[in-house]
C-alpha positions as CSV (number, residue, x, y, z in Angstrom):
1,X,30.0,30.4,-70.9
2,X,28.3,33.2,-72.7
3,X,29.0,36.9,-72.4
4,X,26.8,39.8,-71.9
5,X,27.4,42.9,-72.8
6,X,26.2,45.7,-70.6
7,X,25.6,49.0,-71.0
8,X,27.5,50.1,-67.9
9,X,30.4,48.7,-69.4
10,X,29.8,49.0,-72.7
11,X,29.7,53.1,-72.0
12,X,26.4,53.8,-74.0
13,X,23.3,52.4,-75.2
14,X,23.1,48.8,-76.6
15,X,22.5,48.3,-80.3
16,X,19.5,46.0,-80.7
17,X,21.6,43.5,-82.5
18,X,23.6,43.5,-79.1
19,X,20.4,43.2,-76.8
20,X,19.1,40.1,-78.8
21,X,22.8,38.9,-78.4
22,X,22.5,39.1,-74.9
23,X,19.0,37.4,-74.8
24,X,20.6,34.6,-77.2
25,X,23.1,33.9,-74.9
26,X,21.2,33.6,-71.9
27,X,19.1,31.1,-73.6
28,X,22.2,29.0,-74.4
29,X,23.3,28.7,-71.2
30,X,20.3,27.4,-69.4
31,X,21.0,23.8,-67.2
32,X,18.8,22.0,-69.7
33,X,21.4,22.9,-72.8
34,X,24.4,21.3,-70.6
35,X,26.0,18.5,-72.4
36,X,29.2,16.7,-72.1
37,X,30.5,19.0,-74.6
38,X,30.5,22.0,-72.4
39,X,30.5,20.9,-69.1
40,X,34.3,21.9,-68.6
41,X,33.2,25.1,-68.1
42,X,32.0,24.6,-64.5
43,X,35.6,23.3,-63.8
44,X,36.2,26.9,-63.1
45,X,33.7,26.8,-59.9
46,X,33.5,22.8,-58.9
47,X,36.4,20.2,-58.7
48,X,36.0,17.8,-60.8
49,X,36.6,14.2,-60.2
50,X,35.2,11.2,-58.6
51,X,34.1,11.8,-55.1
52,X,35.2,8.8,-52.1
53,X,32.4,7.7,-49.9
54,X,31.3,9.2,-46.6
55,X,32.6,12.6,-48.2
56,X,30.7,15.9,-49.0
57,X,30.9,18.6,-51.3
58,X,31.8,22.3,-49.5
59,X,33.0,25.1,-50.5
60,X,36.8,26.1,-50.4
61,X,37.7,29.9,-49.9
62,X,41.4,28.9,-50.9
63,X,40.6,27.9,-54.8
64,X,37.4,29.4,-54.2
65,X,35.4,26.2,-55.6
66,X,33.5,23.6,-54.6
67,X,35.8,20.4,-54.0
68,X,34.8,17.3,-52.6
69,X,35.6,16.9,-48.7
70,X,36.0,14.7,-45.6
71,X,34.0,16.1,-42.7
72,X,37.1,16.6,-41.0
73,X,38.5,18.2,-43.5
74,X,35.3,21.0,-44.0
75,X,35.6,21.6,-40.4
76,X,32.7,19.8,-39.4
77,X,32.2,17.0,-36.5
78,X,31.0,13.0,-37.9
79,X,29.9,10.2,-35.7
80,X,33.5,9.5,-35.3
81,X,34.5,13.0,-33.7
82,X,33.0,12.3,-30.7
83,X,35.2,11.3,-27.9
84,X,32.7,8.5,-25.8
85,X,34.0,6.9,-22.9
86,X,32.0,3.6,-21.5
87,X,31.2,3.7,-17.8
88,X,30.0,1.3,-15.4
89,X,26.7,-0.2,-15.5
90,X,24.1,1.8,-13.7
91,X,20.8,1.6,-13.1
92,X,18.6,1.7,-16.6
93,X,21.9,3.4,-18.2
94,X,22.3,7.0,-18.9
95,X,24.3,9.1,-21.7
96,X,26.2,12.4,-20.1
97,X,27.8,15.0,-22.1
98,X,30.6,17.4,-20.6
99,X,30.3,20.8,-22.3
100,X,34.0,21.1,-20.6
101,X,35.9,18.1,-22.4
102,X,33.5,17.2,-25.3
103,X,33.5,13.8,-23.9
104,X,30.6,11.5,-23.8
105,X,29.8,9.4,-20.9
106,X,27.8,6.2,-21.4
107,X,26.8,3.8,-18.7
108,X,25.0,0.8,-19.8
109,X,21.7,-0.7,-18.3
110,X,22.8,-2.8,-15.1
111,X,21.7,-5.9,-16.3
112,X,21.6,-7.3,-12.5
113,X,19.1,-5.4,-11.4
114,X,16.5,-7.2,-14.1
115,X,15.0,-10.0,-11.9
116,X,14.2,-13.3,-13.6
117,X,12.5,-14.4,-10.0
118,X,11.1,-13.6,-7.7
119,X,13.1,-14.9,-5.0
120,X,16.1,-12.4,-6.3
121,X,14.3,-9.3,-4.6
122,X,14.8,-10.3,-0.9
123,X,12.1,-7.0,-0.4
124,X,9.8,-7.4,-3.3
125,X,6.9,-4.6,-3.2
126,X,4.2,-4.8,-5.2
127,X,2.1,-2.2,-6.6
128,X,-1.3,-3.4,-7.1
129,X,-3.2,-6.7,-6.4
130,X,-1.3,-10.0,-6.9
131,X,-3.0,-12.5,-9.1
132,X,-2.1,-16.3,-9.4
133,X,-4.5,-17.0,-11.8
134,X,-6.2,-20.5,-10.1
135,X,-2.3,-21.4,-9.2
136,X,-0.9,-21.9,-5.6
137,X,1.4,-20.1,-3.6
138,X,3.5,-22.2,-2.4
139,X,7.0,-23.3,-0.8
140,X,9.8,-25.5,-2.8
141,X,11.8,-25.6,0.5
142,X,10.7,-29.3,2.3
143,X,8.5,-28.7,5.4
144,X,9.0,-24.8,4.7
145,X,6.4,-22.4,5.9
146,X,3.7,-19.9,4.5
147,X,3.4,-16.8,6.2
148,X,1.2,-13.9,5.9
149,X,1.9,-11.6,9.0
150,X,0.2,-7.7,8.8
151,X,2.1,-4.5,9.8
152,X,1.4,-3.3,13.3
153,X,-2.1,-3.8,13.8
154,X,-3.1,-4.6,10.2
155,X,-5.4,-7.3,10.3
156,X,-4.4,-10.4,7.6
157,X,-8.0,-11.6,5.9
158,X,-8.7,-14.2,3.9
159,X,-12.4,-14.0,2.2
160,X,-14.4,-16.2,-0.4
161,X,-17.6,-16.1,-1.1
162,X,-17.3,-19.5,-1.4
163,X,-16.1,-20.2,1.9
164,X,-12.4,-20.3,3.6
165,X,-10.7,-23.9,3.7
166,X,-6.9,-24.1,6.0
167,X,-5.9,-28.0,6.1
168,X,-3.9,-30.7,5.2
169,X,-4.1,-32.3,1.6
170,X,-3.0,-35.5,1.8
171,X,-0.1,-35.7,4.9
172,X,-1.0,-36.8,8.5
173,X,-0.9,-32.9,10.2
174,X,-3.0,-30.7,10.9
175,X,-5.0,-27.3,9.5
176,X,-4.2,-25.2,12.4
177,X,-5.5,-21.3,12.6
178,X,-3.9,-19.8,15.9
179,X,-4.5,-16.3,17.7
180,X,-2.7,-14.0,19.3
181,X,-1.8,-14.9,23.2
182,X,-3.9,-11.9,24.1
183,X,-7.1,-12.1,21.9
184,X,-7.7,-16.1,20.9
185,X,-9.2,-16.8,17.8
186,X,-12.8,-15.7,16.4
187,X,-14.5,-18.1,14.2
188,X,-18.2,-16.7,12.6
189,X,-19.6,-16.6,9.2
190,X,-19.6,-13.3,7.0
191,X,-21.5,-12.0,4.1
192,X,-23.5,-15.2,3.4
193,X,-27.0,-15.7,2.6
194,X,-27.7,-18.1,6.0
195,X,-25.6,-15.7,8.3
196,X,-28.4,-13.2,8.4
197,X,-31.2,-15.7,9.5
198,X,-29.0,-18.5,11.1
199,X,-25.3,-18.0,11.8
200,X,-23.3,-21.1,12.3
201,X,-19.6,-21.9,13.5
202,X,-19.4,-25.6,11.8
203,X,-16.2,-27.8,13.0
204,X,-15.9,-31.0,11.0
205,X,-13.3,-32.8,9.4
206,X,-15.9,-35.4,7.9
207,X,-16.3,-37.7,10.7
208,X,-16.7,-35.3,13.2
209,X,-14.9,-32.2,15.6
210,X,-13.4,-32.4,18.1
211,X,-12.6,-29.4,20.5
212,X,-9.6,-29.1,23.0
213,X,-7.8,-27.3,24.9
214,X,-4.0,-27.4,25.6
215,X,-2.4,-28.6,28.5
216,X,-3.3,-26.6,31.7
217,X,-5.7,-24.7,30.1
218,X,-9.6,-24.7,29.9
219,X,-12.3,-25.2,27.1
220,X,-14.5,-22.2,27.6
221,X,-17.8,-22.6,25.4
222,X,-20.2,-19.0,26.0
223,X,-23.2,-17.9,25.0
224,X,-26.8,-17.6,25.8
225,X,-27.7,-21.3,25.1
226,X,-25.4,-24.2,24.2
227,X,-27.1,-26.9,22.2
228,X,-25.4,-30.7,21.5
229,X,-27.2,-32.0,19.1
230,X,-27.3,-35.9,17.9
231,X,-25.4,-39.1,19.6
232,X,-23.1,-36.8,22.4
233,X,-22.0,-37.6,25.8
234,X,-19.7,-35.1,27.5
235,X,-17.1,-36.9,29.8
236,X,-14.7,-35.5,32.0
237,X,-16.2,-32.6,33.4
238,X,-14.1,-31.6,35.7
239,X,-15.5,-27.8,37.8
240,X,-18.4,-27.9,36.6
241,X,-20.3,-25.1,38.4
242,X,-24.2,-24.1,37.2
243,X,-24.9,-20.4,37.5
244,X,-27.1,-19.2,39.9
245,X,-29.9,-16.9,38.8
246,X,-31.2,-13.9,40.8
247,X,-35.0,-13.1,40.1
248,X,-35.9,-9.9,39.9
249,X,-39.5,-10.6,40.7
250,X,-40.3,-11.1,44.1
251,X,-43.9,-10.9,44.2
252,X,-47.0,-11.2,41.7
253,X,-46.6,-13.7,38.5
254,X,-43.1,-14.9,38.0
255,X,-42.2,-16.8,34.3
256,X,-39.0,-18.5,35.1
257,X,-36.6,-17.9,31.9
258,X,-34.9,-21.0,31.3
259,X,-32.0,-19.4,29.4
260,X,-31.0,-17.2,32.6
261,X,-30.1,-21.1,33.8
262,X,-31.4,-24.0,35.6
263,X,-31.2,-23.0,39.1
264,X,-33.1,-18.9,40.5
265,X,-33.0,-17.6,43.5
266,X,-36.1,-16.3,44.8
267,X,-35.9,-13.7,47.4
268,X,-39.8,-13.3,48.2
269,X,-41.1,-10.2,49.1
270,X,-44.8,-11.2,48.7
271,X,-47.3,-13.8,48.0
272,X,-46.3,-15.3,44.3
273,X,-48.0,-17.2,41.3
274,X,-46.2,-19.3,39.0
275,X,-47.8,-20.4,35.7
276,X,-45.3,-21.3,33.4
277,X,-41.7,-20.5,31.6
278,X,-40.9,-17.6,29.3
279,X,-40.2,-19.3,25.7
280,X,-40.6,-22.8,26.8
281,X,-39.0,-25.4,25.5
282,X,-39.5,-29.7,25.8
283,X,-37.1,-31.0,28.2
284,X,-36.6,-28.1,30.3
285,X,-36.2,-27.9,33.9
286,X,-36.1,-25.1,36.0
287,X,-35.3,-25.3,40.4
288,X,-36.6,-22.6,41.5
289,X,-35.0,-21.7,45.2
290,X,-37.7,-19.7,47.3
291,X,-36.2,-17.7,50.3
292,X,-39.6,-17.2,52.3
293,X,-37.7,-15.4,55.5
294,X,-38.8,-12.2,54.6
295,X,-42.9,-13.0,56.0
296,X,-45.7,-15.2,55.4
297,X,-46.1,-16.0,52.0
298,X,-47.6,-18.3,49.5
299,X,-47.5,-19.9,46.2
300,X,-49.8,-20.6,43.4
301,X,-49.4,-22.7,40.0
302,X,-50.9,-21.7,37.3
303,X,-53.9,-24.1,35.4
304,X,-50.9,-25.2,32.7
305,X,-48.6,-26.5,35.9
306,X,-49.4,-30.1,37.2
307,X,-48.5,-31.0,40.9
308,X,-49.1,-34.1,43.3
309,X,-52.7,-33.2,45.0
310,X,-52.5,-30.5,42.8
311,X,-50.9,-27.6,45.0
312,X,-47.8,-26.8,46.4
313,X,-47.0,-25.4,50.0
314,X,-44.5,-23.0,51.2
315,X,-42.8,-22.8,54.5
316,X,-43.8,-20.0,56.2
317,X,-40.8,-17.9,56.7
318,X,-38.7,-20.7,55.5
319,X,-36.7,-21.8,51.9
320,X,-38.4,-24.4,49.9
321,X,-37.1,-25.7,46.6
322,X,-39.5,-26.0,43.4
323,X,-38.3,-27.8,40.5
324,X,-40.3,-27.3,37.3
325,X,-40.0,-29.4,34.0
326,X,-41.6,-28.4,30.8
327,X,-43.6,-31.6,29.4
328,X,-45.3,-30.2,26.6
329,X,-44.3,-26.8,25.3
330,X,-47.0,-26.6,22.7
331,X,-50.0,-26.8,25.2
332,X,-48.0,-26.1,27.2
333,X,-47.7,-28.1,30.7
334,X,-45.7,-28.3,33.1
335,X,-44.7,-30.9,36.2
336,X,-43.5,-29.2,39.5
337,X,-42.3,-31.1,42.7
338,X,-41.4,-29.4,46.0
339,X,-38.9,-30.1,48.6
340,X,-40.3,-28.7,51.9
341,X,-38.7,-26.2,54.8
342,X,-34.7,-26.5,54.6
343,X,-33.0,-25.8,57.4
């Protein structure tokens, strides 16, 4: 290593010869002009030697170089320092640090709470919609079964645009869809093109329905018309009991409404004229009981209502029964017979 002379040490100015010494110097020293040669010289600062692996070069106040070192040994902390102690298995694992000990705290994932199936969650929640992608949802237990039950007074629906189908596929039971013990079961179409012009309840199972009730119980069919349409007979009947109609009109033109049912009572309070029924329909009769008690009174058919000798006599102050039939409801006409002064 080169030395410069200063003036400061030197006492007094620097000849020129000494100045370009100094600049001379300097020049031979730069890094670039290091060669094997005179390398030595840094032994003075930096230990020489081959360093070991994992260690680092720090600086040593002691010899006051720089010596090659263990991380340890330049008071510094390595991956192996730390003092980490394996806990049980928690959760999705966690890695604590206590400030207090220096000791690290690892608990791994709890492998037991990763589910492989379903079945393993005996409370499975779901957080969206469950898709099955055109699969089943099904039962392995034999016999086991499916069901869907809705909290409090949820309501459990089942929609399709293409319709709803509950049955059996291939065994000898039954599709059964039961109600509650208090509200029964509703059956009705929803949300298809034909329910706004012509809502249907359709029982089949191919060959035909059949509807019935349990043991001690009875078949209830309501509504404002009930029609059986094709090859039916209806058998065992048993309390069978026709409502009786109350007409409102007691006097003037009365139009008997066939749908208010096949049997009115009449409770005349004047003279009345008959001509026909509201909405007629083919087929239809109507017995029309006249309570005459109230005074003197007659009755007149209308042109469109056919009679033997072509009228009809009431009983003064009396009941007589009229029974009507619609023949022709396009025309329309009508048949009427009378049963004369009951008693």
């Amino acid at each position: 290593m080169s030395t410069i002379v200063l003036r400061s040490i030197k006492g007094q100015s620097l000849s020129f010869t000494e100045m370009d010494n100094n600049f001379s110097n300097l020049n031979s020293d730069k890094l670039e002009n290091i060669t094997a040669e005179n390398i030595g010289d840094l032994s003075d600062v930096v230990q020489t030697g081959t360093p070991a692996d994992n260690e680092l070069l720090a600086y040593d106040t002691g010899t006051s170089k720089w010596i090659n070192q263990t991380a340890a040994e330049a008071g510094l902390s390595g991956l192996t320092s730390f003092s980490v102690t394996t806990g049980a298995a928690s959760g999705a694992g966690a890695l604590a640090y206590n400030n207090a000990t220096g000791v690290f705290t690892f608990n791994p994932v709890d492998t037991s709470l990763v589910l492989t199936e379903v079945e393993e969650d005996t409370a499975p929640v779901l957080g969206g919609n469950l898709d099955v992608n055109t699969f089943s949802i099904t039962t392995t237990v034999v016999n086991g079964n499916v069901t869907l039950t809705a909290n409090g007074t949820g309501a459990v629906e089942v929609s399709s645009a293409g319709g709803m189908e509950i049955g059996d596929t291939g065994g000898s039971g039954y599709g059964v869809i039961t109600g509650s013990a208090s509200t029964g079961i509703g059956l009705a179409t929803n949300d298809f093109a034909q329910a706004a012009t012509d809502p249907q309840l359709l029982l089949t199972n191919g060959g035909g329905a059949t509807l019935t009730a349990g043991t001690g119980s009875a078949l209830s069919l309501t509504g404002s018309s009930l029609t059986l349409t094709g090859a039916t007979s209806l058998t065992n009947l048993n309390d069978f009991v026709e409502t009786i109609h109350t007409s409102a009109t007691t006097t003037g033109t009365y139009a008997p409404d066939a749908t208010d049912g096949p049997i009115h009572y009449v409770a005349m309070t004047g003279s009345m004229t008959v001509n026909g029924f509201t909405s007629p329909t083919e087929g239809q009769t109507v017995t029309l009981f006249f309570d005459g008690t109230g005074g003197s009174y007659t009755l007149t058919l209308g042109a469109s209502v056919l009679s033997p000798g072509g009228s009809l006599a009431l009983t003064d102050g009396g009941y007589d029964l009229v029974t009507i039939t619609c023949i022709d409801d396009t025309t329309p006409v009508y048949v009427a017979t009378a049963v004369n002064d009951f008693q």
